[in-house]
LUMVEXLUM-695813 format. One line per 8 residues: their letters; for each residue x, y negated, z of N, C-alpha, C. Coordinates in steps of 0.02 Angstrom, whole numbers, plus 50000, padded with zeros to 5 digits. Layout:
% LUMVEXLUM-695813
a> X:Y:Z:X:Y:Z:X:Y:Z; ...
This chain:
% LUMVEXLUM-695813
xxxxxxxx> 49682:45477:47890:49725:45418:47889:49700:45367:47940; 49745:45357:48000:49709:45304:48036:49722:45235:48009; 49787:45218:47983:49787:45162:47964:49720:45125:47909; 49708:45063:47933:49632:45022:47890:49663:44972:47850; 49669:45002:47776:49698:44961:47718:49637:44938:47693; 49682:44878:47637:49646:44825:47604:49665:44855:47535; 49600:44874:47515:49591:44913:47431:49586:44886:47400; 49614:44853:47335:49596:44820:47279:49559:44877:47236
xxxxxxxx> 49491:44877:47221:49473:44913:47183:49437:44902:47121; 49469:44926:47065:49494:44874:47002:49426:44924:46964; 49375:44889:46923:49311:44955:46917:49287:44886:46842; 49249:44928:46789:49250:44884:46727:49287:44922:46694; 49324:44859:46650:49371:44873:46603:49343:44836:46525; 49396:44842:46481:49383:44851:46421:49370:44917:46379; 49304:44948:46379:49309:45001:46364:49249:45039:46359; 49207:45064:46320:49144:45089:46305:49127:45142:46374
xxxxxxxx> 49185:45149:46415:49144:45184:46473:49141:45121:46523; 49126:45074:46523:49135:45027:46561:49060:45010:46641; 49012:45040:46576:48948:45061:46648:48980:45121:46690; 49005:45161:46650:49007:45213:46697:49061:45220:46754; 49097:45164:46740:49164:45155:46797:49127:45092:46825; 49086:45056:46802:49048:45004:46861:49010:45081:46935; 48976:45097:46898:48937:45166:46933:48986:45204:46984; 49021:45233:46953:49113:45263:46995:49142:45229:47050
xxxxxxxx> 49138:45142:47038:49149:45101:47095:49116:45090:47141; 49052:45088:47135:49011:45070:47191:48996:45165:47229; 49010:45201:47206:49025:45237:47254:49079:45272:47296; 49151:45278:47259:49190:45251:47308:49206:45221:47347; 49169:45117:47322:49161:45105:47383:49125:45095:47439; 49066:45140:47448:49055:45173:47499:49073:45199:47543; 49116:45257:47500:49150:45308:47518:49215:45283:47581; 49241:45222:47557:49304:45177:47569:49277:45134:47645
xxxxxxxx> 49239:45106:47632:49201:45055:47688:49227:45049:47721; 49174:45121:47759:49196:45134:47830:49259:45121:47864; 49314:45159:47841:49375:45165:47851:49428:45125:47808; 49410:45070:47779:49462:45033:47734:49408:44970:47724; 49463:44935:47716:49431:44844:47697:49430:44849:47609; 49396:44839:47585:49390:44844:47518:49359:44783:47499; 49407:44766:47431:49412:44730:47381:49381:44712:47321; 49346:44736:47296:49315:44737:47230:49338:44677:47186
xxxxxxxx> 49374:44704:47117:49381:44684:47065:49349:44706:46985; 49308:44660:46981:49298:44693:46893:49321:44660:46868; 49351:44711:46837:49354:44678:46744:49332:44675:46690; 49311:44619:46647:49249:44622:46629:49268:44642:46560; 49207:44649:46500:49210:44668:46443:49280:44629:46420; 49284:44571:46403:49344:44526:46380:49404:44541:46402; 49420:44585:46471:49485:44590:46503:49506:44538:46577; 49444:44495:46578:49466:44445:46627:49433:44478:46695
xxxxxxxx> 49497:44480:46763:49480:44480:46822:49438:44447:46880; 49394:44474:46897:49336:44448:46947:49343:44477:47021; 49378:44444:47053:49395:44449:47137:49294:44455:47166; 49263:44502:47191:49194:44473:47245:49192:44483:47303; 49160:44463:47335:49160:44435:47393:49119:44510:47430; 49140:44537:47483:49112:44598:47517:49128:44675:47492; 49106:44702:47521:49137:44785:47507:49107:44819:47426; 49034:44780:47422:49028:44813:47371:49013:44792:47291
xxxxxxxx> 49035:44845:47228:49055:44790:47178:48987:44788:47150; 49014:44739:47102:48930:44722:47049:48946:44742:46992; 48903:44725:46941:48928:44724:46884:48939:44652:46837; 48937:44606:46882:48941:44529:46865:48962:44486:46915; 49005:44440:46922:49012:44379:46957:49092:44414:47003; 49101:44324:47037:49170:44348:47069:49217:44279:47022; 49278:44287:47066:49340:44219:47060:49379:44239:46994; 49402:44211:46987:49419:44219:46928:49497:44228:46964
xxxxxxxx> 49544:44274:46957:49599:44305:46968:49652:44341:46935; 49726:44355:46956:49777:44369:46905:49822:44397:46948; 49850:44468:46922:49916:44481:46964:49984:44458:46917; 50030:44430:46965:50088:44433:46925:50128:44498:46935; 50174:44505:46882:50184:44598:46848:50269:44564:46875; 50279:44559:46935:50357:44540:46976:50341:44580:47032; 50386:44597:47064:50389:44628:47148:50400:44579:47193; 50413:44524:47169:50415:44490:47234:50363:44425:47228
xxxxxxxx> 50331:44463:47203:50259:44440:47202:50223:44479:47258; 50226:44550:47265:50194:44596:47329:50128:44587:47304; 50100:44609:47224:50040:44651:47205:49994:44564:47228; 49990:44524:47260:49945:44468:47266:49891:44464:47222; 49844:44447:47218:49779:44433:47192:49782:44354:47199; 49795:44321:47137:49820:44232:47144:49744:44238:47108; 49723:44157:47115:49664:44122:47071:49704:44102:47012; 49661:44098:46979:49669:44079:46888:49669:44012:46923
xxxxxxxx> 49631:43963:46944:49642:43903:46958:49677:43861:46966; 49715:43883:47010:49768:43866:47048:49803:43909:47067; 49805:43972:47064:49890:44014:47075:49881:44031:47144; 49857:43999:47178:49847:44001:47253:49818:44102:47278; 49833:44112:47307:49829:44180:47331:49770:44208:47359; 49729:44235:47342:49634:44250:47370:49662:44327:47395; 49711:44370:47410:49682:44419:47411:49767:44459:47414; 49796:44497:47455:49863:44537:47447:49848:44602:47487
xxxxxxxx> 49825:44648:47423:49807:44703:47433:49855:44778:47471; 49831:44819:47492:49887:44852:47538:49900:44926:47475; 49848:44932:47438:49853:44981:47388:49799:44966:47343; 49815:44972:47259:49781:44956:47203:49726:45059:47209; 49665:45042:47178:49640:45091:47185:49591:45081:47094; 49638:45108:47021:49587:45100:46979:49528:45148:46972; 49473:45129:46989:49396:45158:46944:49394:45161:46879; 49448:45137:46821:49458:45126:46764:49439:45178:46723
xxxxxxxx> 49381:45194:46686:49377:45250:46635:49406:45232:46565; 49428:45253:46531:49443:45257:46459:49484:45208:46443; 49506:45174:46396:49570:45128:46354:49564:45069:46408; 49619:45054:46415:49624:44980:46451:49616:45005:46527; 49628:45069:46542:49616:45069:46624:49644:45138:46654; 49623:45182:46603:49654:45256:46614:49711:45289:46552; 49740:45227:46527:49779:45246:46458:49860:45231:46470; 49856:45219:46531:49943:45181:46555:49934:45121:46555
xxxxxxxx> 49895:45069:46521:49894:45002:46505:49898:44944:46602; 49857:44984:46642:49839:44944:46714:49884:44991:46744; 49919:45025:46726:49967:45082:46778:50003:45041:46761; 50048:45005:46694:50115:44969:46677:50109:44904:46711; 50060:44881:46729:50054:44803:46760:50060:44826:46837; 50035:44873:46863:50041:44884:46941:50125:44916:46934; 50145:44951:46906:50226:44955:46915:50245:44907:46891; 50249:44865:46869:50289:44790:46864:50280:44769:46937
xxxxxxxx> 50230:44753:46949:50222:44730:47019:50234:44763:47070; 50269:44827:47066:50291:44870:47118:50237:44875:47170; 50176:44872:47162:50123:44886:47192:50094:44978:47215; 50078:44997:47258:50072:45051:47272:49976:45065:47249; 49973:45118:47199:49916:45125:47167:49892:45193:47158; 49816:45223:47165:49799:45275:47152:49815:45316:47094; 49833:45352:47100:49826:45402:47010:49904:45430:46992; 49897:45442:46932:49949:45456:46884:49979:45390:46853
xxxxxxxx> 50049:45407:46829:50085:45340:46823:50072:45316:46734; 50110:45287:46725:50102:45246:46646:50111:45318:46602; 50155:45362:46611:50173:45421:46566:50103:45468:46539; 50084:45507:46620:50039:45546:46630:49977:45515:46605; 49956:45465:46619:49911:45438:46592:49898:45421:46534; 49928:45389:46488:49938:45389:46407:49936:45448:46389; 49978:45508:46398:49955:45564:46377:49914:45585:46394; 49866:45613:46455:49815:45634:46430:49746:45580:46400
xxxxxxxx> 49753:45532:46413:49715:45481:46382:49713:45520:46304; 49763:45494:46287:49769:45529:46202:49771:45611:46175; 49701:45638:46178:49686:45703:46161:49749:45741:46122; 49784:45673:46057:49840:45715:46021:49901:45751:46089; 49894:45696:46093:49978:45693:46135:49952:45768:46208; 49905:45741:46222:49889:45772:46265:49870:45868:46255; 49850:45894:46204:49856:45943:46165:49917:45984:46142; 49958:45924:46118:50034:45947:46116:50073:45965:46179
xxxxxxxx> 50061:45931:46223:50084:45950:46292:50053:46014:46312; 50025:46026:46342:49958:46103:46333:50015:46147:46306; 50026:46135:46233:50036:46208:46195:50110:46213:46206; 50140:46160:46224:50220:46165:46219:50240:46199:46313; 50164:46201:46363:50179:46232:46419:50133:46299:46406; 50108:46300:46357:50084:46392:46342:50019:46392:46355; 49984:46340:46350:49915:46332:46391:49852:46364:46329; 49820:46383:46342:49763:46417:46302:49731:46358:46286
xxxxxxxx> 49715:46355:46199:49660:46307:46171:49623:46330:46115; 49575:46301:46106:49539:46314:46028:49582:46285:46005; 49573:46297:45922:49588:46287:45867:49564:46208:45866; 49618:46158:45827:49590:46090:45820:49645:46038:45756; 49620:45989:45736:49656:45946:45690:49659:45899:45714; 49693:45841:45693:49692:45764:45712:49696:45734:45623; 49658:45675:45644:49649:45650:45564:49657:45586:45607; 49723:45551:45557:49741:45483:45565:49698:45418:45531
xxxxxxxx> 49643:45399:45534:49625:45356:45496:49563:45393:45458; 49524:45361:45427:49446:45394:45407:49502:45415:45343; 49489:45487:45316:49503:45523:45247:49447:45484:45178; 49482:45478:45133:49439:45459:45080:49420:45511:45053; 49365:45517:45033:49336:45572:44983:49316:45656:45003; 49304:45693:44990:49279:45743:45014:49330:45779:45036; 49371:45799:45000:49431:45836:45015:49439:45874:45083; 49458:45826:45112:49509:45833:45177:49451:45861:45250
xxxxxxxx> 49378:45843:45221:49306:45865:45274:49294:45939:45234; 49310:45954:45175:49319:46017:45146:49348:46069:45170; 49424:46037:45186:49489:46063:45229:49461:46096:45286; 49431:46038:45335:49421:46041:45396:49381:46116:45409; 49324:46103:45382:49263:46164:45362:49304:46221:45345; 49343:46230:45293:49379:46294:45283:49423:46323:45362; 49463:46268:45372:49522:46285:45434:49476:46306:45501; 49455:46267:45508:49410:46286:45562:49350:46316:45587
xxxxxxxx> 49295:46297:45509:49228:46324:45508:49175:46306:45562; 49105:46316:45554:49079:46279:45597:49041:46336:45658; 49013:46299:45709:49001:46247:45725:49089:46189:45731; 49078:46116:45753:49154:46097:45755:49133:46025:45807; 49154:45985:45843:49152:45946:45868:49208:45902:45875; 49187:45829:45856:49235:45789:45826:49227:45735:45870; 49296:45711:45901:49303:45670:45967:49336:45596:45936; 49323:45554:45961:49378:45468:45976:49438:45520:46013
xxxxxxxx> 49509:45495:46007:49560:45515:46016:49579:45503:46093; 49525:45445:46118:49566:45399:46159:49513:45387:46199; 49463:45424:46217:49400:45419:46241:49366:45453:46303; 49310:45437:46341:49317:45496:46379:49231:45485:46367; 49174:45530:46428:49123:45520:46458:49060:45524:46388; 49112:45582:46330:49085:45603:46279:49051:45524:46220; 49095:45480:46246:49058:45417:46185:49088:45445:46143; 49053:45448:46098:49082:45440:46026:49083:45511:45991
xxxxxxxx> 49050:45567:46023:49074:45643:46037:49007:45667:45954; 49002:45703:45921:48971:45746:45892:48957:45827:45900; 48927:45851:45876:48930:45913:45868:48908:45937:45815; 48929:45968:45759:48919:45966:45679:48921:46030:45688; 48850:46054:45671:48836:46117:45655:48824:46141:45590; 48811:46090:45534:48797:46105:45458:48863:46058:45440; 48894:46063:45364:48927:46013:45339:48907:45957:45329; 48851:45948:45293:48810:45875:45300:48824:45827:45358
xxxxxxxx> 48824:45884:45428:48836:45815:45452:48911:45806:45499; 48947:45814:45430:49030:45800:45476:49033:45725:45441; 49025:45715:45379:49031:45633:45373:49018:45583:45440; 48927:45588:45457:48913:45537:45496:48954:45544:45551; 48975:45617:45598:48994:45619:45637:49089:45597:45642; 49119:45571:45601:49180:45555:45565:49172:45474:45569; 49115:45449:45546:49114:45386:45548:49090:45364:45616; 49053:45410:45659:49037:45379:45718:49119:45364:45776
xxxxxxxx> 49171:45444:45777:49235:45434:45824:49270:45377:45772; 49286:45370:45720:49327:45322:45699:49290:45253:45712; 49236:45251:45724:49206:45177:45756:49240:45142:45836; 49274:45195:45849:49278:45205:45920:49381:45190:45930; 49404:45244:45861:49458:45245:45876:49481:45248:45803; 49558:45240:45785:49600:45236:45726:49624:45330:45731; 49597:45347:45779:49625:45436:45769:49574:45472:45797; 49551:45519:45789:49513:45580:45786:49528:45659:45804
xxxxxxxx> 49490:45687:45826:49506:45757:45859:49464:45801:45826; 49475:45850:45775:49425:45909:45770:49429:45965:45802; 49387:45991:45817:49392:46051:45864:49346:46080:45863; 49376:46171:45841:49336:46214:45829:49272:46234:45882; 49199:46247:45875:49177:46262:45920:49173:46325:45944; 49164:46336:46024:49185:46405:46057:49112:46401:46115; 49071:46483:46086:49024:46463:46125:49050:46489:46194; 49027:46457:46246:49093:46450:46314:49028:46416:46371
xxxxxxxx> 49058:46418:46415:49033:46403:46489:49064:46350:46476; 49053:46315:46509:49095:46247:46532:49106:46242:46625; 49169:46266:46603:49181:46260:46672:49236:46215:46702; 49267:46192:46769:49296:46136:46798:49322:46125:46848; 49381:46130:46860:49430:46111:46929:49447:46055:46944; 49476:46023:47020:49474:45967:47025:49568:45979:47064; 49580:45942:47018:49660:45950:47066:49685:45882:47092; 49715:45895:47162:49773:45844:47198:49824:45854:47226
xxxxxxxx> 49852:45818:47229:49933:45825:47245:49984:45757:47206; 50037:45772:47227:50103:45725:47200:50139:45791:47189; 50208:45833:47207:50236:45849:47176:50190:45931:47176; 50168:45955:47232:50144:46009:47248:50055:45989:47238; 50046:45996:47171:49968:45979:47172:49919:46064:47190; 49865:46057:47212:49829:46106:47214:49757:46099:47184; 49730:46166:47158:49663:46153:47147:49590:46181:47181; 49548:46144:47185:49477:46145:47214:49446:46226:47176
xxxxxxxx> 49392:46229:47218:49340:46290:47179:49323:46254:47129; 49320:46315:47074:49289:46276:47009:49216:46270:47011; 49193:46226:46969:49113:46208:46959:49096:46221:46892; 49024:46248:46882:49011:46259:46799:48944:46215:46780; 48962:46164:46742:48900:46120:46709:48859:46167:46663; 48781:46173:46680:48728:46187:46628:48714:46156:46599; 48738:46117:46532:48685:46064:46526:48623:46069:46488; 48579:45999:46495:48513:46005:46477:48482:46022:46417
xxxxxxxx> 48560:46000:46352:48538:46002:46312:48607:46044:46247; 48621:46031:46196:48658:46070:46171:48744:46077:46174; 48774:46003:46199:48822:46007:46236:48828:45927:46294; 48872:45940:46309:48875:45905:46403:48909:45827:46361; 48816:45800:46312:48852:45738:46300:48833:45667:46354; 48834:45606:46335:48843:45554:46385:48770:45566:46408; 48724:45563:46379:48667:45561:46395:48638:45615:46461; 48669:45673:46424:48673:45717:46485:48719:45711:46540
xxxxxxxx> 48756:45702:46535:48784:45663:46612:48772:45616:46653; 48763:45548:46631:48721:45480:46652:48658:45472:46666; 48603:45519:46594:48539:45503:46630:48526:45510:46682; 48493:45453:46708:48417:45469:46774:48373:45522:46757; 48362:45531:46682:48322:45586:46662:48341:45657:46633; 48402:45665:46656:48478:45697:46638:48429:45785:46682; 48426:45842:46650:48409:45896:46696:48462:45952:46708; 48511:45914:46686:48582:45955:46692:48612:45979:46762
xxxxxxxx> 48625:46058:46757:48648:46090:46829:48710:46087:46834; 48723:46096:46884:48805:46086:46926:48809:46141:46965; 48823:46192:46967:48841:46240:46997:48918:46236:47036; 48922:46217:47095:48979:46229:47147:48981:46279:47191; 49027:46350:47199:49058:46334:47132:49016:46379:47101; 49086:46401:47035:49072:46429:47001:49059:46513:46992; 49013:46534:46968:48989:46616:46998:49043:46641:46937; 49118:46659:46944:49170:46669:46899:49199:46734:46912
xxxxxxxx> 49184:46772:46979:49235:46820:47010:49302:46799:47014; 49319:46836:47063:49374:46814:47100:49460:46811:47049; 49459:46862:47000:49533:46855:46962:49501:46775:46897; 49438:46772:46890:49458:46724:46832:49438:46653:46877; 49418:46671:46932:49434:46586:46979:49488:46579:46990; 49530:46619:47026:49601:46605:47021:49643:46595:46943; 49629:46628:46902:49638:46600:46836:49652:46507:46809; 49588:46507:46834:49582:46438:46811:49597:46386:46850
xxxxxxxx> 49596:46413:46913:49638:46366:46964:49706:46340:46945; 49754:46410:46944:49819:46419:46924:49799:46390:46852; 49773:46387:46796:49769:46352:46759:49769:46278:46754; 49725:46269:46792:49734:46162:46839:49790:46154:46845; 49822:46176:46881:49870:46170:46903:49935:46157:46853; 49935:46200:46805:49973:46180:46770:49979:46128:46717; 49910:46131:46702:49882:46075:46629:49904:46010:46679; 49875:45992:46757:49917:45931:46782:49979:45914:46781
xxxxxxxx> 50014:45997:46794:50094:45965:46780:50120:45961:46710; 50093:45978:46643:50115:45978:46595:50118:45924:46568; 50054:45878:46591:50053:45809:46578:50084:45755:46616; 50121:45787:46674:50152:45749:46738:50120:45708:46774; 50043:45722:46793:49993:45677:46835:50013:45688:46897; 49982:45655:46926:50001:45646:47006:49946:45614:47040; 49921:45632:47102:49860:45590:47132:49833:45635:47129; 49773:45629:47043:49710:45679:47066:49696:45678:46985
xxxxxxxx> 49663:45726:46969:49633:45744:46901:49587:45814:46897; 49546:45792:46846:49510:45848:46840:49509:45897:46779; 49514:45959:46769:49537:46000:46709:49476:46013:46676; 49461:46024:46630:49396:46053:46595:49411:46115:46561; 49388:46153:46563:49391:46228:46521:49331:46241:46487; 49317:46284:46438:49299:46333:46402:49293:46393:46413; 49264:46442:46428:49291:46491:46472:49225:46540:46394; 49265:46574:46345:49220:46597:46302:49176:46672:46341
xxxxxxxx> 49111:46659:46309:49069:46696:46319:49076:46772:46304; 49095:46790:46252:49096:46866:46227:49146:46905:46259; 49224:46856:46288:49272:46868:46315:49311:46854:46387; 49268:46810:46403:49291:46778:46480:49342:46731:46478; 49376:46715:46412:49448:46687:46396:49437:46619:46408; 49472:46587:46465:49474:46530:46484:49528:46480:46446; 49513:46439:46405:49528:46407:46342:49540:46310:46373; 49597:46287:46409:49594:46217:46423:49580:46180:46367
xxxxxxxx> 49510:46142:46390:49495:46088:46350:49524:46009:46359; 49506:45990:46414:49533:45926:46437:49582:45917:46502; 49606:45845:46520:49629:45837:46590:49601:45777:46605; 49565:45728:46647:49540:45681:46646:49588:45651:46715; 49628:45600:46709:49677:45564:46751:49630:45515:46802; 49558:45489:46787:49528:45457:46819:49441:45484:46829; 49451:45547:46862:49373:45578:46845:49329:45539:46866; 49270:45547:46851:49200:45502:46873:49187:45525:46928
xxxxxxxx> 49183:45450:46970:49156:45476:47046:49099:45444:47073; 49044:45458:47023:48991:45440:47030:48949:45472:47090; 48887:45468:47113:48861:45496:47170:48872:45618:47125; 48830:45607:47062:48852:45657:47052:48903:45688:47008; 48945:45664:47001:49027:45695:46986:49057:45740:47014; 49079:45791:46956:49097:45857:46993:49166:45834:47053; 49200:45790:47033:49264:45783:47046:49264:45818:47137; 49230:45720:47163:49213:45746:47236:49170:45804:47252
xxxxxxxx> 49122:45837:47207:49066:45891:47245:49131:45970:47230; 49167:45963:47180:49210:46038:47218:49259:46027:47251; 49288:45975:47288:49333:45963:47350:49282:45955:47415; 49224:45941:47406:49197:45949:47453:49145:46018:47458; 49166:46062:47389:49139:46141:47415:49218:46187:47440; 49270:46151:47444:49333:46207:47446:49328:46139:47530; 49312:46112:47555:49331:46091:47623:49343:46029:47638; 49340:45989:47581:49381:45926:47583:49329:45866:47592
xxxxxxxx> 49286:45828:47635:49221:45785:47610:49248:45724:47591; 49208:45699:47579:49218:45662:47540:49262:45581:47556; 49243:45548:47610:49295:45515:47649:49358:45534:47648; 49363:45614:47662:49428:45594:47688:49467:45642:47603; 49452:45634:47567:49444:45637:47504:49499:45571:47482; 49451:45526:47476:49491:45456:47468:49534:45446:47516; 49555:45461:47568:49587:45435:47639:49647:45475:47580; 49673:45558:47557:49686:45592:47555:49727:45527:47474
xxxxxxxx> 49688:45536:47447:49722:45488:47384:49737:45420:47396; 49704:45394:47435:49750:45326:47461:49828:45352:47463; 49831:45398:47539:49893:45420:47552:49968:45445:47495; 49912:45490:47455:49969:45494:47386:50003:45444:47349; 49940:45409:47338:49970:45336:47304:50034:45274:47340; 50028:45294:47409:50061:45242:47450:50125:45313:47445; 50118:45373:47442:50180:45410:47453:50233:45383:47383; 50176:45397:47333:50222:45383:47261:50255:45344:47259
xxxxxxxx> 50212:45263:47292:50260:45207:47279:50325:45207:47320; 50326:45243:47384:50372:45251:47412:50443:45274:47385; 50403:45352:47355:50473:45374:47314:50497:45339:47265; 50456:45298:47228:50498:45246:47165:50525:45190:47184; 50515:45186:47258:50545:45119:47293:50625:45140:47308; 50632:45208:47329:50694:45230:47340:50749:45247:47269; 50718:45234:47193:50732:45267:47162:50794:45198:47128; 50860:45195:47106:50909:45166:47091:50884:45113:47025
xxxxx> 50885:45059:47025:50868:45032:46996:50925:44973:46940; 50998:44981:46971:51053:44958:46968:51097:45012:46967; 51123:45002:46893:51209:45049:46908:51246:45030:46929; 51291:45079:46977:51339:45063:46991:51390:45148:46999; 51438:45144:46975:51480:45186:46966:51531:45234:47043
C-alpha cells in the first residue's frame, strides 16, 4: 500500500484481557510506523478514551477524547473538553480483546460513524465473541466439534454438575461464554473440582461453556480476506504445561512451543485450512481471524474449537508468525488489513440506505 494513513489505534478496553491488547498494540504499532502515521488510543478500565501523543501506545495517560456515532461527523477524534477536533483518522484499527472491543460493541459505534475499520463487522463479531452463538453457527455449517453444554446462570445444587459429569464425563473444561486469552478457563479432571471451576467462568460471565475434553494437538490457522478469505500454514502450540492457559501464553517465563508450521502432512493441512475457511464464513467475519482446532490424537480428527475475530498480535502470536511462514511479513501484513478494512467501508458506502420504489 503506498498510500501513508492516519491509524486510530483503539488498544485497552473494558475487559479482563485488557494487558494483553495493551501488549497487541504496541506491537502493531511498530509494525504500522514505518509506513502509516499512527494514532494511539486507549481505553481505559472505566471505558473512557485517551488520544497520546506519538506512534507508540502506553498503558496510561493521553487527552481525554470522543467519537460522535454520525457520518457527518467523518470518524473525528473531538476532546471531551471542548468538542474541538484533536485527531480525523483515515481508518479505525481495534487491538480490542474480549467484551467491550471484540463483541460488536466498538464495531456498532465505528458503523454509526461510517468510519472505515479493521476486522469483522457488529454481526461476525458478537457471534464469535459468544462461544454459544458461535458453536451454533459451526454445527448449522457442518463443522466438526466436541461434545459441549451451556449453563445459563450458576445451577443451584448438585444436580445439574451431576448431569454435566454423566453427559459428557471427564476430563471437561469449562469456559466464560464471552471471553478470550483463556481468563477464566478450567480444566476439571476429578468432579470435586467442577464446582470451583463453575464459580471461577460465572465470575467472569452470566453464561458458561462445558466442553468435553479431547486429548488433541492444538493446532491453528490464520485467515484473511473480505469476500474470498484464505488461509495461512497452520501452526501447532506445545504447551508448557497441561493446557494452553493465560499463563502459558503471556508468561516471560512461559516455555511453550510454537511450531510454524505445523508437521500435519499434506491431506490434513489442507483439511484444516479448508476448515478456516469455512468456520470464518459461517460466522461472516471479514478482515482477519484466527481458527483453533483440536486435531484428536488416536484419530487425526480435526474437531473446530474456536474463531478469534481479533487474534493477539503480540511479538509472539501465532496470528502474524503463520502469515509470515506461508509468505506474508509482517508489515505488509497490516498494509494488507488496512486495505480490507478501507475496501469494506467502501462496499457499505455503496449499499442503499433509502427506499425508493
Amino acid at each position: 500500500m503506498a498510500e501513508r494513513l492516519k491509524v486510530a489505534l483503539l488498544f485497552g478496553g473494558r475487559s479482563g484481557e485488557h494487558e494483553v491488547s495493551v501488549r497487541s498494540a504496541v506491537s502493531v504499532a511498530s509494525g504500522l510506523a514505518g509506513r502509516h502515521d499512527v494514532q494511539p488510543v486507549l481505553i481505559d478500565h472505566d471505558g473512557d478514551w485517551w488520544l497520546q501523543k506519538g506512534p507508540e501506545p502506553r498503558p496510561e495517560g493521553g487527552e481525554a477524547v470522543f467519537v460522535v456515532p454520525s457520518p457527518r461527523d467523518g470518524g473525528r477524534l473531538r476532546r471531551t473538553g471542548d468538542a474541538r477536533a484533536a485527531a480525523r483518522p483515515d481508518v479505525y484499527f481495534p487491538v480490542l480483546h474480549g467484551t467491550f472491543g471484540e463483541d460488536g460493541t466498538i464495531q456498532g459505534l465505528l458503523e454509526l460513524a461510517a468510519v472505515a475499520y479493521v476486522g469483522s463487522g457488529v454481526a461476525a463479531s458478537a457471534a464469535a465473541m459468544d462461544k454459544e452463538l458461535m458453536k451454533a453457527l459451526f454445527a448449522a455449517a457442518g463443522l466438526p466439534q466436541t461434545a459441549y453444554r451451556v449453563l445459563r446462570g450458576r445451577p443451584e445444587g448438585k444436580e445439574r454438575e451431576r448431569e454435566l459429569l454423566e453427559e459428557l464425563a471427564l476430563p471437561l473444561f469449562v469456559k466464560p461464554a464471552n471471553l478470550g486469552s483463556s481468563v477464566g478457563v478450567s480444566k476439571v479432571r476429578r468432579a470435586e473440582e467442577l464446582q470451583p471451576a463453575l464459580d471461577l467462568a460465572f465470575s467472569y460471565d452470566r453464561k458458561v461453556v462445558v466442553e468435553a475434553g479431547v486429548d488433541a494437538r492444538e493446532i491453528e490457522v490464520a485467515v484473511l480476506g473480505n469476500e474470498r478469505p484464505e488461509a495461512s500454514l497452520p501452526g501447532e502450540i506445545i504447551p508448557d504445561r497441561e493446557f494452553y492457559d493465560y499463563e502459558s501464553k503471556y508468561s516471560a517465563e512461559s516455555r511453550t512451543q510454537l511450531r510454524i508450521p505445523a508437521t500435519l502432512g499434506e491431506p490434513l493441512t489442507s483439511q484444516v485450512r479448508d476448515l478456516g475457511v469455512r468456520a470464518f464464513q459461517a460466522v461472516d467475519a471479514s478482515g482477519y481471524g484466527r481458527v483453533d482446532f483440536l486435531v484428536e490424537r488416536s484419530t487425526s480428527r480435526a474437531l473446530v474449537n474456536e474463531i478469534n475475530t481479533i487474534p493477539g498480535f503480540t511479538s509472539i502470536s501465532m496470528f502474524p508468525k503463520m502469515w509470515e511462514a506461508t509468505g506474508l511479513p509482517y508489515a505488509d501484513l497490516l498494509d494488507q488489513l488496512l486495505r480490507l478494512g478501507l475496501d469494506r467501508q467502501a462496499a457499505r458506502a455503496r449499499l442503499r440506505t433509502r427506499y425508493s420504489p
